[in-house]
N, C-alpha and C positions, 0 to 999 in steps of 0.2 A: 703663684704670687698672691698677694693681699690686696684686695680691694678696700678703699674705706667707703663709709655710708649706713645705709640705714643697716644694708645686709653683708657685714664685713665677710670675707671669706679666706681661707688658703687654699690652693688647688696643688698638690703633690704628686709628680708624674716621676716614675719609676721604669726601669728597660735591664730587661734579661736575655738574655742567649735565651734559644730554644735547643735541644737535640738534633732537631731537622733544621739548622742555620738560620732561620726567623728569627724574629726578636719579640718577645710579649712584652705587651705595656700594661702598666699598671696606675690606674686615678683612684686618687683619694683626697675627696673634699669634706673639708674641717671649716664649721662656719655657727655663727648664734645672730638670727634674727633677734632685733629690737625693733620697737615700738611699733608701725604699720607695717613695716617688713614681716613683723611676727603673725598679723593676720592672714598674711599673704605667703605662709610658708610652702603649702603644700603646691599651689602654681608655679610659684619661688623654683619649687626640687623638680618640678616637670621642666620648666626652662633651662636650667641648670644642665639637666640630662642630656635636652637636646644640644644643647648649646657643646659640652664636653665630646657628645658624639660625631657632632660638625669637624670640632677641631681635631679629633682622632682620626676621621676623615683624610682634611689635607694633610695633618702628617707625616699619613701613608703613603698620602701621595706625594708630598716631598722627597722621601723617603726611597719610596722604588721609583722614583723619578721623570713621572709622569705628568 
């Protein structure tokens, strides 16, 4: 999805078969800080990270049903 604000973003989430019946995911975020957002990028991409890791998290555990 697209956030608006200071630090608009797209988050792109992708799902493949694996060989062994898994599934691999795949994230890719597309984003351009402005103005104080831009001072604040490198914090910005640590939040970011954890925040994507959290929600790959429950999706797993959606997922295998837990």
């Amino acid at each position: 999805g697209t956030s608006d604000g200071p630090f608009s973003m797209e988050t792109t989430y992708t799902f493949e078969d694996t060989p062994n019946g898994g599934t691999r995911v795949g994230l890719r975020n597309r984003g351009e800080p402005s103005g104080f957002a831009k001072m604040l990028a490198s914090v910005m991409t640590k939040a970011m990270r954890r925040e994507n890791t959290n929600d790959l998290e429950r999706l797993k555990e959606l997922l295998e049903g837990r």
